[in-house]
KOLRO-195702 format. One line per 8 residues: for each residue x, y, z of N, C-alpha, C. Coordinates in pm, 1 decimal. Example, Ala and Ser with C-alpha at 12.3 -4.5 7.8 and 13.67 -1.06 7.14 Angstrom:
1319.0 -569.0 780.0 1230.0 -450.0 780.0 1320.0 -330.0 780.0  1285.0 -225.0 708.0 1367.0 -106.0 714.0 1290.0 3.0 787.0
***
This chain:
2220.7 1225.3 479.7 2078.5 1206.5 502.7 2008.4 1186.8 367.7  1878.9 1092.3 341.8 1851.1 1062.7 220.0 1716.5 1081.6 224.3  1641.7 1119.7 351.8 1519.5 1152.0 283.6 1490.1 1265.3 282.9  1558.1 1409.4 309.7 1538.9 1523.3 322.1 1547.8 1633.6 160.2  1476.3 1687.9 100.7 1541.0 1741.2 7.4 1504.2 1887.9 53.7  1559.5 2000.8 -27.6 1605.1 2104.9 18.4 1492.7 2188.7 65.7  1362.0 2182.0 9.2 1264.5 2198.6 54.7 1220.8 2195.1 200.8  1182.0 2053.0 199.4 1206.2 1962.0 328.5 1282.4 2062.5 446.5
1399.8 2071.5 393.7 1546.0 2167.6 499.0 1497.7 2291.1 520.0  1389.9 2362.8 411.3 1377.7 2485.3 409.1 1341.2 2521.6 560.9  1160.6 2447.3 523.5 1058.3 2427.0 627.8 1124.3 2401.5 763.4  1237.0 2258.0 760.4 1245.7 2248.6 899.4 1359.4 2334.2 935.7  1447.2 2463.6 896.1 1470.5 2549.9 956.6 1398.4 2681.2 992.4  1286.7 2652.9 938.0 1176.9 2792.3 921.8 1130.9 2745.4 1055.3  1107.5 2639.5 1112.1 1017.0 2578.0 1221.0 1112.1 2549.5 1299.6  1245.5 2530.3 1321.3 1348.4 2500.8 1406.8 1349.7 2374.6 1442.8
1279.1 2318.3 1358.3 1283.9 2142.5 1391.9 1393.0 2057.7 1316.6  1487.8 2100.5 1220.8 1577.1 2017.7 1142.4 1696.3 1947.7 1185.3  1693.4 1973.3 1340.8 1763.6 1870.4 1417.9 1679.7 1742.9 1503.6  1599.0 1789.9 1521.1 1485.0 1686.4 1539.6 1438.1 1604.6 1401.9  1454.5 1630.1 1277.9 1435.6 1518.7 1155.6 1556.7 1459.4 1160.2  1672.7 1514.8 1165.9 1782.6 1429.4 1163.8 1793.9 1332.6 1256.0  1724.2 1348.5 1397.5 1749.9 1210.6 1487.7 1629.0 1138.2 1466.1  1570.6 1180.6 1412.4 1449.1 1081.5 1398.6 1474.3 1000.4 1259.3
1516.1 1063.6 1153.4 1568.4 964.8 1072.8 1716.6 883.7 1125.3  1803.8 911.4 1214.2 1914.0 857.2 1238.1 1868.1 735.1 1308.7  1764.5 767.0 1411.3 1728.5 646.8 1521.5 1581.8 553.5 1452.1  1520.2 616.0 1346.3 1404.7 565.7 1301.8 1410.8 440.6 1189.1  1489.9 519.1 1069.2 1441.1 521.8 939.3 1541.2 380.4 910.6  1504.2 319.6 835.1 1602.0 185.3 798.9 1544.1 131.4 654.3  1657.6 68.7 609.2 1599.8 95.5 416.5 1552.4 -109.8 441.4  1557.2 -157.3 522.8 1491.1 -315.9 527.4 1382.6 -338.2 602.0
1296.9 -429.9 590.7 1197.1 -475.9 676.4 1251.7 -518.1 762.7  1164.8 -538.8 908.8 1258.5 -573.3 992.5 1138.3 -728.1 1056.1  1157.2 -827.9 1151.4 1015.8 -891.6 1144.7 946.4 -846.3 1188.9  963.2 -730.3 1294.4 820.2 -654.9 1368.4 763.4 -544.0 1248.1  789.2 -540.9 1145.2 736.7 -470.9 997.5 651.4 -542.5 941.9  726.9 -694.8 947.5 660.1 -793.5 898.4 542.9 -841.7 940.6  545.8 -837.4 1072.4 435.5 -924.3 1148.8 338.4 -807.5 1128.4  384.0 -679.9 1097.0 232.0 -558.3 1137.3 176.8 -602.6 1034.5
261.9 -540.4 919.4 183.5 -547.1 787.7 124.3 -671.0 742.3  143.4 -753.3 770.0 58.8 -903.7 815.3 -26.1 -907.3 841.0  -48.2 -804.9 936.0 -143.6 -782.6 1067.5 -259.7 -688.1 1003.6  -252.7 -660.0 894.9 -359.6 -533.4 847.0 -458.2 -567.6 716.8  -574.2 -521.4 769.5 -655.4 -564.3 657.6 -668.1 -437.5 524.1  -574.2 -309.5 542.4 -582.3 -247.2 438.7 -436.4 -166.5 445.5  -430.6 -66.2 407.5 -291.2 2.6 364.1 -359.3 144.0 210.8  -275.6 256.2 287.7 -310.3 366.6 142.5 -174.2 317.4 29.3
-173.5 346.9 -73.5 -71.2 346.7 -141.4 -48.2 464.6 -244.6  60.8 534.7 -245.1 88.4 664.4 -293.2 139.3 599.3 -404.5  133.9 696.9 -569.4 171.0 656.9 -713.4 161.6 784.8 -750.5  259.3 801.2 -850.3 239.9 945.4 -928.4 243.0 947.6 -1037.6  178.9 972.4 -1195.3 172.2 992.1 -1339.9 350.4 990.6 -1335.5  385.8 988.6 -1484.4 497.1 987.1 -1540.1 541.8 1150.1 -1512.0  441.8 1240.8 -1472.5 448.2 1378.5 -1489.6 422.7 1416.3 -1353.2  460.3 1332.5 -1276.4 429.4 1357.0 -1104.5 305.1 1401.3 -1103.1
158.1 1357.8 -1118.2 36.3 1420.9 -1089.7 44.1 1245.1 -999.2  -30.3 1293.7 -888.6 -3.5 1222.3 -798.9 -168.2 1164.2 -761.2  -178.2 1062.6 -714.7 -285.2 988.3 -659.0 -273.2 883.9 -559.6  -383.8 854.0 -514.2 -384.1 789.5 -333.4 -509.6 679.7 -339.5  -471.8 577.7 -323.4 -547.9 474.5 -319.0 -543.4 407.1 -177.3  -655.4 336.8 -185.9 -727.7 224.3 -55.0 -700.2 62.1 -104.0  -596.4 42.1 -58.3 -617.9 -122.2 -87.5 -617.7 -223.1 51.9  -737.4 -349.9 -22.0 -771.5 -387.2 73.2 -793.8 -559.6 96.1
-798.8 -615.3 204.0 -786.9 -799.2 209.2 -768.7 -826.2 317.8  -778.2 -965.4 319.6 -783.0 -1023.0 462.6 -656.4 -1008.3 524.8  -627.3 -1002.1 644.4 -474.0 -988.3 716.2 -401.6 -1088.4 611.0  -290.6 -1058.8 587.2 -167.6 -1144.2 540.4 -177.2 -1105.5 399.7  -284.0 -1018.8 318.9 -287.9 -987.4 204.2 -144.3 -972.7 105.0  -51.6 -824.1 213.0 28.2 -781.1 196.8 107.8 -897.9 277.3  234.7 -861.1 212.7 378.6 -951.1 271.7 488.4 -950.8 250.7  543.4 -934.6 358.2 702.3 -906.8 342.2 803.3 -994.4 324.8
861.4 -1010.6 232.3 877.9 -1182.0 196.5 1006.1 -1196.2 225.4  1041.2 -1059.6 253.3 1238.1 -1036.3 235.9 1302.7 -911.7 297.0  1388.2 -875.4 349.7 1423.3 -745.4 434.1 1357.2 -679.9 271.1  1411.8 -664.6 194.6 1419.2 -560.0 128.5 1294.3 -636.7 -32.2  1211.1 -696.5 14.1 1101.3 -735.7 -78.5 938.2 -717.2 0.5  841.3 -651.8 1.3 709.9 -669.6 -16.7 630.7 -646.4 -93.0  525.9 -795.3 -120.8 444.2 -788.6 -238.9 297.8 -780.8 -170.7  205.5 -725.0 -276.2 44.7 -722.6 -253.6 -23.7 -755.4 -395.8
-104.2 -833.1 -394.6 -191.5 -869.5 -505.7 -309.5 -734.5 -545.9  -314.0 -740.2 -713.9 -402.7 -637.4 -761.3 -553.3 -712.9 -751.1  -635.4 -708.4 -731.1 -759.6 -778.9 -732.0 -854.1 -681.9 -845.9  -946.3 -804.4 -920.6 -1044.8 -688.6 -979.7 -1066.3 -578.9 -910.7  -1091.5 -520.4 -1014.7 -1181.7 -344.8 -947.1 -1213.8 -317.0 -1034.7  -1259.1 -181.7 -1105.9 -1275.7 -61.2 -1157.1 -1253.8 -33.3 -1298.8  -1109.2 -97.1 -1329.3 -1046.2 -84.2 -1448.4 -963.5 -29.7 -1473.2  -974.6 113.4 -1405.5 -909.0 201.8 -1455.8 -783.7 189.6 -1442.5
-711.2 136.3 -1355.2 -602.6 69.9 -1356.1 -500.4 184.3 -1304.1  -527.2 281.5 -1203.5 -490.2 444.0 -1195.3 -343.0 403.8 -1101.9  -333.3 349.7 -1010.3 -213.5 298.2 -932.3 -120.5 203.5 -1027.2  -167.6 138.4 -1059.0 -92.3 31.3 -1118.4 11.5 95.2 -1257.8  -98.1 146.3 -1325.0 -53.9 244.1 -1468.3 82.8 337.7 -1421.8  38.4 376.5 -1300.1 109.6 543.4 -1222.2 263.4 390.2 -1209.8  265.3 282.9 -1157.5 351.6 212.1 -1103.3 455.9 203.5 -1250.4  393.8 159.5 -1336.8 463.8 141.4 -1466.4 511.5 272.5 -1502.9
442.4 346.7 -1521.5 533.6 488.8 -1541.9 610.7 593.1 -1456.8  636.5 539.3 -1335.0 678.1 623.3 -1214.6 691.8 505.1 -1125.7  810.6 449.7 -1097.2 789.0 383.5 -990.3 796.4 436.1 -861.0  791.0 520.3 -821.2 848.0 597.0 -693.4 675.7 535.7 -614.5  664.4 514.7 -496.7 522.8 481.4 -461.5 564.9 496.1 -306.4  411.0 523.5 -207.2 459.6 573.2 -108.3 330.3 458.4 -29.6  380.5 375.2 61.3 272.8 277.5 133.2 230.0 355.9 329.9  112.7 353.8 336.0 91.1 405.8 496.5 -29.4 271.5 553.7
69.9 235.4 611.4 -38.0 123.4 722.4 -38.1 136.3 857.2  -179.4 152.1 837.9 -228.6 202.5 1023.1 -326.1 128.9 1077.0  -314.3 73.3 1189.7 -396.2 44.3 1247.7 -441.2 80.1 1367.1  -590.0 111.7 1338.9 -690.2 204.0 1445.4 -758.9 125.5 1483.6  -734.0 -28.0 1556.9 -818.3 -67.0 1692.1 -765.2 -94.6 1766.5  -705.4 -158.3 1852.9 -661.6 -214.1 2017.0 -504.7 -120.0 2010.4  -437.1 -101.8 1920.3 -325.1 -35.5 1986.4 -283.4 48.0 1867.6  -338.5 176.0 1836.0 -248.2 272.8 1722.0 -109.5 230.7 1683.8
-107.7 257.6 1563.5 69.0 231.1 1520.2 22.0 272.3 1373.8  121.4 303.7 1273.2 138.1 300.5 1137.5 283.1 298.8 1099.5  293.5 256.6 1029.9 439.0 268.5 914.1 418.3 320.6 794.7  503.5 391.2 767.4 558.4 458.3 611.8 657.3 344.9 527.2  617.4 344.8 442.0 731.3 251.1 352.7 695.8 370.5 206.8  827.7 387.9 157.4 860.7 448.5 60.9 968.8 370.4 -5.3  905.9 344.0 -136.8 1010.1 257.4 -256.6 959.9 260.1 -348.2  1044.0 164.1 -469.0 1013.8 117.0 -581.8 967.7 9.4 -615.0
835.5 19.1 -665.2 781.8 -98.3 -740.7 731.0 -144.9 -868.1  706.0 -252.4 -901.3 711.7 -311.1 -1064.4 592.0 -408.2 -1021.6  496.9 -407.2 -1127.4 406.0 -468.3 -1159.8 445.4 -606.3 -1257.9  386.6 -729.7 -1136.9 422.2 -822.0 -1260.1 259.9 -881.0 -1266.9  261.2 -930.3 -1373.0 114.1 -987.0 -1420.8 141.2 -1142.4 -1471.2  220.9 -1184.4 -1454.5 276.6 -1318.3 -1467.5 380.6 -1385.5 -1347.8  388.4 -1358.0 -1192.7 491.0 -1351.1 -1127.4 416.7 -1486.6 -1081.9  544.8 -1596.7 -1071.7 543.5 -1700.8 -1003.7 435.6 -1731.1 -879.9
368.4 -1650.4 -804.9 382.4 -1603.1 -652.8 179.9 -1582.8 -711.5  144.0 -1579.5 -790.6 11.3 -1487.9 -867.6 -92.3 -1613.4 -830.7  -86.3 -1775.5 -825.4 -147.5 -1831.5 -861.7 -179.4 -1876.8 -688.9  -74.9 -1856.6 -631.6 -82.7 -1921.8 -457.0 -176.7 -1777.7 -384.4  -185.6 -1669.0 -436.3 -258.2 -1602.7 -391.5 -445.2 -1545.9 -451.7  -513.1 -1606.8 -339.8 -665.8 -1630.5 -432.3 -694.5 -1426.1 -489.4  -807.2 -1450.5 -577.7 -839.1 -1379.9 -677.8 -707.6 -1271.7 -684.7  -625.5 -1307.3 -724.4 -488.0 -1166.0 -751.8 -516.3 -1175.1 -907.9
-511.5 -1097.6 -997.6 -454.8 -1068.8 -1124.7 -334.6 -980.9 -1149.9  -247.7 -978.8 -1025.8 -167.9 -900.3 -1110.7 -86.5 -885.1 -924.0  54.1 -895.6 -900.6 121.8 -891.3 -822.6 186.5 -753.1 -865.5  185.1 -615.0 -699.7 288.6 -545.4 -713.4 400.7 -602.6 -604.9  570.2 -544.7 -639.9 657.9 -599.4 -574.3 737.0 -449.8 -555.4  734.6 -450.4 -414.0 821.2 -274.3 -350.0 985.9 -383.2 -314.1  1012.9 -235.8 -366.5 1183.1 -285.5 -273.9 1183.0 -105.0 -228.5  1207.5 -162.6 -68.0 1181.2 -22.8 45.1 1368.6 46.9 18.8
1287.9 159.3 31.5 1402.6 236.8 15.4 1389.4 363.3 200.6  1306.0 367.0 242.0 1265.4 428.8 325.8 1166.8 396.5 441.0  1227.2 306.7 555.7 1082.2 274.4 660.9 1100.7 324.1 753.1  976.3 364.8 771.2 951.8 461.6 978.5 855.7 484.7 993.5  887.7 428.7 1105.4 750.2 455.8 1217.3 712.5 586.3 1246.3  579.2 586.6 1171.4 526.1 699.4 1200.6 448.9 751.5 1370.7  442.4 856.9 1425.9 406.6 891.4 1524.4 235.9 833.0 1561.1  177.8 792.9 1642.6 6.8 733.5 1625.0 -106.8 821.0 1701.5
-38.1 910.4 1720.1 -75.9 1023.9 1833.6 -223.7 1054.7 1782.5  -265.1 1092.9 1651.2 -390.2 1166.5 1614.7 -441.9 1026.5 1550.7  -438.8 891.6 1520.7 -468.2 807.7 1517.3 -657.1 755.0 1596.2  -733.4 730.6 1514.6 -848.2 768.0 1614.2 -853.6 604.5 1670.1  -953.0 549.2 1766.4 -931.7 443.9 1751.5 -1083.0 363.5 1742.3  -1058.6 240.7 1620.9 -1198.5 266.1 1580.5 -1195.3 95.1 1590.1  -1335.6 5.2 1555.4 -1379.1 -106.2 1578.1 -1374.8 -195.7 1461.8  -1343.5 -310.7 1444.1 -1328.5 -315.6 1278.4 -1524.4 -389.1 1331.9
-1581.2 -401.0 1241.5 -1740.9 -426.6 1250.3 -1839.0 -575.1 1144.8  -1705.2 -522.8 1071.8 -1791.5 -662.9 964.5 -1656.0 -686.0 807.2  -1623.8 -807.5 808.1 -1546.4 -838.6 628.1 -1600.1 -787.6 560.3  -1497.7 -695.5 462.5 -1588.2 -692.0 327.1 -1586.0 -835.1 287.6  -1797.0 -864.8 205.0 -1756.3 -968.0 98.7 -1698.7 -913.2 -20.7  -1670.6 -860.8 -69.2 -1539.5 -856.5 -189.7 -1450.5 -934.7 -177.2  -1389.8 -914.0 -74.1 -1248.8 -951.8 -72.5 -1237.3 -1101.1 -157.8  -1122.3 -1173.2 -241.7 -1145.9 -1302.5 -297.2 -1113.6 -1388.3 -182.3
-1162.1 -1470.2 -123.3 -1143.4 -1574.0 -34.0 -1174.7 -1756.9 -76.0  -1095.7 -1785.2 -89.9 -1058.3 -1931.6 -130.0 -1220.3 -2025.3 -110.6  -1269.6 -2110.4 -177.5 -1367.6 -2149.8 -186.2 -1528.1 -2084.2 -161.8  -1488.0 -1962.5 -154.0 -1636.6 -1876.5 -201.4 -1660.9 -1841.9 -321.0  -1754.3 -1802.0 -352.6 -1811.0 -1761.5 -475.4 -1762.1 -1627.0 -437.5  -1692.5 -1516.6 -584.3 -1672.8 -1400.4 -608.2 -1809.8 -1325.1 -601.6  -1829.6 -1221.6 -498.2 -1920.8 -1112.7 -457.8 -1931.0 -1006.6 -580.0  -1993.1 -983.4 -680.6 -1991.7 -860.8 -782.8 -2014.2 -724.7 -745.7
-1963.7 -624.2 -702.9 -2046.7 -494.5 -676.4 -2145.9 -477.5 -790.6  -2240.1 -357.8 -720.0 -2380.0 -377.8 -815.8 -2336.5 -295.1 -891.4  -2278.7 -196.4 -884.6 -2252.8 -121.3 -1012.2 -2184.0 -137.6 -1136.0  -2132.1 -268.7 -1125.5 -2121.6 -339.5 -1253.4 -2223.7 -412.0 -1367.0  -2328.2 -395.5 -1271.6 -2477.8 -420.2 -1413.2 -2536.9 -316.7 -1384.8  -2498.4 -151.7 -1354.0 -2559.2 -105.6 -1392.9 -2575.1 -74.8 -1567.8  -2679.9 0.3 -1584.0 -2732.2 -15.0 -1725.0 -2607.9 71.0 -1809.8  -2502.9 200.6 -1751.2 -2409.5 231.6 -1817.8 -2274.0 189.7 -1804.6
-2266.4 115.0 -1726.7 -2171.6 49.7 -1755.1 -2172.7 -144.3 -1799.4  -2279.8 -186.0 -1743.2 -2309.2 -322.6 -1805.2 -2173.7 -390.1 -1928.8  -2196.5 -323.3 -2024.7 -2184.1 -373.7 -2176.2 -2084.0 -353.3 -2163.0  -1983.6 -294.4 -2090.4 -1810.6 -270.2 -2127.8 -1741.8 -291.1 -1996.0  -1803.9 -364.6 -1875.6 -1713.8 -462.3 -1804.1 -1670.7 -588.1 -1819.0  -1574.3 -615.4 -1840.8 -1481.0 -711.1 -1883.2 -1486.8 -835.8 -1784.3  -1490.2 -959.1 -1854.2 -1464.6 -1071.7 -1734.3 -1391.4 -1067.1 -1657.2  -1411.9 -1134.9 -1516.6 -1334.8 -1125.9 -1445.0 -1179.5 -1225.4 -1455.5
-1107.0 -1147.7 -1454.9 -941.3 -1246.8 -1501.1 -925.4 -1357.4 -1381.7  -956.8 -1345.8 -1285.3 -901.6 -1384.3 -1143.1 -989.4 -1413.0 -1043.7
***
């Protein structure tokens, strides 16, 4: 078994469930995309993504785009474009120094579902693949080491209501959030690369 560590074993004999993780990873868990992986994550206009410091201090991000953003290009390849933001560069940085990263995509309107994907990924900022996808500066690329379907049970189910304009979309003009002219930060946001 490969996703259990001893911890993990502690808990699920403390709870009497550690034969129930074993069939659920035996009948669940598969280290490739499969196309019904493909077609979800296709299917989603966002996804969390787990990253941890070089020192395991761990952080959780919102990334986000029109369906097809994300893509599974290969059993064992999916990429997502970095788009401006913020700067701070807190996922991406965590990617270069820790690749271990943990992806959850759910979708909460017409029919609950999510997937777990757990792997390794590498940041490229020059990848072939950077220029066919609008405003990207910077391609991450997972190779899954861990996929399953997660349970959708507490899943709420909600309406999607309106696009963000952020998102980069091919012959629009780029949307600025306003807090980039505000007056303290103004002077030290950087052009946009992408």
């Amino acid at each position: 078994m490969t996703m259990y560590h001893a911890e993990n074993r502690a808990l699920q004999d403390a709870f009497g469930s550690r034969a129930l993780a074993d069939r659920l990873e035996s009948r669940l868990r598969r280290a490739a995309f499969t196309e019904e992986d493909a077609a979800f994550v296709a299917s989603l206009r966002f996804f969390f993504l787990a990253t941890a410091s070089a020192e395991g201090r761990p952080d959780c991000s919102f990334k986000g785009g029109d369906p097809g953003f994300v893509r599974v290009l290969a059993p064992d390849l999916l990429v997502f474009p970095d788009y401006d933001g913020n700067g701070m560069f807190k996922s991406l940085g965590n990617i270069r120094a820790n690749p271990h990263v943990g992806l959850l995509f759910i979708a909460m309107e017409e029919r609950p579902k999510r997937l777990r994907v757990n792997g390794r990924a590498e940041v490229a900022l020059d990848d072939p693949l950077l220029p066919r996808i609008e405003g990207a500066q910077a391609l991450v690329r997972v190779t899954p080491l861990d996929i399953f379907p997660n349970c959708p049970r507490n899943i709420p189910r909600l309406q999607m209501v309106e696009d963000s304009p952020y998102v980069p979309r091919c012959g629009l003009d780029r949307v600025e959030p306003a807090w980039k002219d505000y007056e303290i930060f103004a002077d030290v946001v950087p052009p946009r690369r992408a």
